[in-house]
N, C-alpha and C positions, 0 to 999 in steps of 0.2 A: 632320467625322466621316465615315468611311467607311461604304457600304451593309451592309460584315459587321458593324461595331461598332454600327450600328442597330439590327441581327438579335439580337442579344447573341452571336455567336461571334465568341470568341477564339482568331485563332490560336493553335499552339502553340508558336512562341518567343516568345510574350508570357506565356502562363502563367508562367513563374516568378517576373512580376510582382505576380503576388497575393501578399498574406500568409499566412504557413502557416492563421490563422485562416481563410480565405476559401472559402468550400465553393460551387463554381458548377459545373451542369453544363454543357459543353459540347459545343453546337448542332451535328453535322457538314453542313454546305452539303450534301452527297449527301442528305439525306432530304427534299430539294424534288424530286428525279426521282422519289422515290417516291409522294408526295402525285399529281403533275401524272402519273405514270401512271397510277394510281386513275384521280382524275379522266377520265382518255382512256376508261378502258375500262369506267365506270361508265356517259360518257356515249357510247359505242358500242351498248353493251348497248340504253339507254334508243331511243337511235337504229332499231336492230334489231326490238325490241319497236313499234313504231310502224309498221316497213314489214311486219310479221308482222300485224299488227290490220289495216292499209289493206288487205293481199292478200285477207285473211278479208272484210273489206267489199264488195270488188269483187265479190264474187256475189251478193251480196245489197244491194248500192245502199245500203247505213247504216253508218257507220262508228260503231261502239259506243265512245262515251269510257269509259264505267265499265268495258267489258268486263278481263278478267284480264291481258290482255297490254299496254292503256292503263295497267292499274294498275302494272303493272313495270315500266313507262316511268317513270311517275311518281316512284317509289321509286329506280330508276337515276340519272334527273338531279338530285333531291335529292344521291344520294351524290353524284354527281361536284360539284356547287355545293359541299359543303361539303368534300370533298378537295381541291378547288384552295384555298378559302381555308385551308387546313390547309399546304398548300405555300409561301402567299404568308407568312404566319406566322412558317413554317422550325420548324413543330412536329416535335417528333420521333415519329416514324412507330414507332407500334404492334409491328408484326413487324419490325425492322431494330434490334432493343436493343444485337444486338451491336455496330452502328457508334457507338453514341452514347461518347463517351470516358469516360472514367469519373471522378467530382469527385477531385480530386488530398483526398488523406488528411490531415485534419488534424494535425499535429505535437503530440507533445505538449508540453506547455509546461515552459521551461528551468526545472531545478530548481538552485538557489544553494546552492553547498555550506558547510554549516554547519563552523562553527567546532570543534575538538574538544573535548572536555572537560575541565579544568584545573583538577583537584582532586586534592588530596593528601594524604595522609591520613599524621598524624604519631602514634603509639602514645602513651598516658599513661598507664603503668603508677601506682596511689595505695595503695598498702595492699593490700589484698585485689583491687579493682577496679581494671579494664581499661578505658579509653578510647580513644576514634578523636578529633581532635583534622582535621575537615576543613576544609582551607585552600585556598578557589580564587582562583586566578592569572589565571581568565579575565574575562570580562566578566559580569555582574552576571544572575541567575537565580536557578529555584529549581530545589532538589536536593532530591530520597531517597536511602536508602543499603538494600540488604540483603545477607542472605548470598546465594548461587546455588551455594555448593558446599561440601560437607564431607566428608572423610577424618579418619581418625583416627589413633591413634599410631601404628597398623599397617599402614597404606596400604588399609585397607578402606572402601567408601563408606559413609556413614551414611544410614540410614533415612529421617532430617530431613535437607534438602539446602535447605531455602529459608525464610525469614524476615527480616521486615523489623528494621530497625533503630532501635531510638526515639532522638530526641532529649533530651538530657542537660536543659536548659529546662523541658521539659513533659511530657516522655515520651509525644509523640506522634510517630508514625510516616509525619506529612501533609508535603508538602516545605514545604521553608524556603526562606528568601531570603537567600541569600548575598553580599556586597557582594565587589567589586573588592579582592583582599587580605585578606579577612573574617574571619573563623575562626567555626568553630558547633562543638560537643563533643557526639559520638554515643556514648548509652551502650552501650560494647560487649560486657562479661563481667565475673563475678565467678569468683575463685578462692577455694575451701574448703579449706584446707589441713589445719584442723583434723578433716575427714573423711578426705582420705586420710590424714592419721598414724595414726588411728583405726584403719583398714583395715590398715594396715601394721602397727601392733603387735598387731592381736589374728588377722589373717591372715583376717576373718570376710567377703570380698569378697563385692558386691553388692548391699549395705542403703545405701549411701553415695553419694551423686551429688559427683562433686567440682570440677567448673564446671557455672555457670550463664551461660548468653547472653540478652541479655537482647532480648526480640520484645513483641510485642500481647501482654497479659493475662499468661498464667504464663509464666517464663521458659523456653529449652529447656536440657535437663539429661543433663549429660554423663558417663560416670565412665570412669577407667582401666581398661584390664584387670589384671586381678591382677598381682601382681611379688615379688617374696621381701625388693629391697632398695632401696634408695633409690637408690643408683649405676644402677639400671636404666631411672631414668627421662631419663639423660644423653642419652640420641639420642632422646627420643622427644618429637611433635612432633604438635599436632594442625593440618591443612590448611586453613584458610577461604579462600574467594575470597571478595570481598565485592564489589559494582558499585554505583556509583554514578549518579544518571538523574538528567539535565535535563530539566527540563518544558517549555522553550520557548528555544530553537529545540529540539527533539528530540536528543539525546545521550543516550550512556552511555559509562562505561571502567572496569574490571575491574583490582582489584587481592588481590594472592596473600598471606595472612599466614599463618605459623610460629607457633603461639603454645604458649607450654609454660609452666615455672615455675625459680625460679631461687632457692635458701633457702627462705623463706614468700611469695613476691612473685610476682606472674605475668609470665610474658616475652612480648611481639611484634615480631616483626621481618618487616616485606615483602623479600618475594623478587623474580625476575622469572618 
């Protein structure tokens, strides 16, 4: 082993042998000319302080040890004893920070990229009621589902923009574990058709809610705007986004539905 790798300085084409973990500061060899200068001129001083006491003595034939000028002697060759050991060290020297190099920056640590999310969601329109029918293709997790977005027939945003989605099993809204090919049925809306016919033959708009989505606790609740004719409801279409979240590995993906009605039955259809 060589005298610098005794010292603990490493050069610096060997730095990049450390690991990104390895946080060492590095020793620059120049801060022993600064130690062993100290020292020189601590024990100068101390030197000086002595022949300044002897002078003062020659007149008067007593050389005073305790006098003030022994006492700066003293204090001088202490510093310079413990500057040199401070040299032989290879400490790094107080005023010279700027030499010291500075510990190479820990890396942050590789992040493994996750897998995407591979869930798909198949509409099950029953009667009145609307389901989500989620089918994942991925590897094995657990999933939530909610809305994050709502437009209405008119292209206007809705007030209500976020709610989760219960499960069809229990009607809880906690994730679930979905196996490899799995399927789980998210309940997703009901359609009242026998309000809006109501609305439509007596023209009395606004007592009538005519979807329900179904969230925590009461459902949320939707109605048309007014219309004169049934033919009027031919383009019109209300917006969900719905997103889907894995809980381990961390995911999510975002899917768009059209959902309307179609005779007395409710319609969905994902977009892109």
């Amino acid at each position: 082993m060589s005298p610098a790798e005794l010292s603990g300085y490493v050069p610096i084409k060997q730095r990049d042998k450390l690991t990104s973990n390895t946080i060492m500061v590095v020793r620059h060899p120049d801060h022993q000319k600064y130690w062993f200068s100290a020292s020189g001129g601590f024990g100068a001083l101390g030197i000086a302080m002595i022949a300044t006491a002897a002078a003062l003595a020659s007149s008067t034939a007593h050389l005073a040890l305790t006098g003030r000028f022994m006492i700066i002697a003293y204090v001088a060759f202490c510093c310079a004893v413990a500057c040199f050991a401070g040299g032989i060290r290879q400490a790094p020297f107080p005023f010279a920070a700027g030499d010291i190099d500075p510990a190479p920056a820990a890396e942050p640590p590789a992040v493994e990229p996750t897998s995407p999310v591979q869930v798909t969601f198949i509409p099950e329109p029953d009667a009145d009621l609307l389901r989500l029918v989620a089918v994942n293709e991925g590897d094995r997790a657990d999933f939530t589902a909610q809305v994050i977005g709502f437009i209405d027939e008119l292209g206007r945003n809705s007030t209500r923009q976020t709610w989760p989605i219960p499960w069809e099993e229990d009607g809880s809204t906690t994730a679930k574990e979905i196996l490899t090919h799995q399927k789980r049925v998210l309940n997703f809306a009901r359609f009242d058709w026998s309000a809006l016919d109501e609305d439509l033959r007596t023209t009395k708009w606004g007592s009538n809610y005519h979807w329900y989505f179904f969230s925590t606790g009461n459902p949320i609740k939707i109605a048309y705007s007014p219309v004169r004719d049934w033919r009027e409801f031919d383009d019109r279409f209300f917006t969900l986004k719905v997103r889907v979240t894995r809980a381990d590995p961390p995911g999510r993906a975002d899917h768009i539905f059209k959902i309307g009605f179609s005779g007395y039955n409710p319609t969905c259809e994902e977009t892109e």
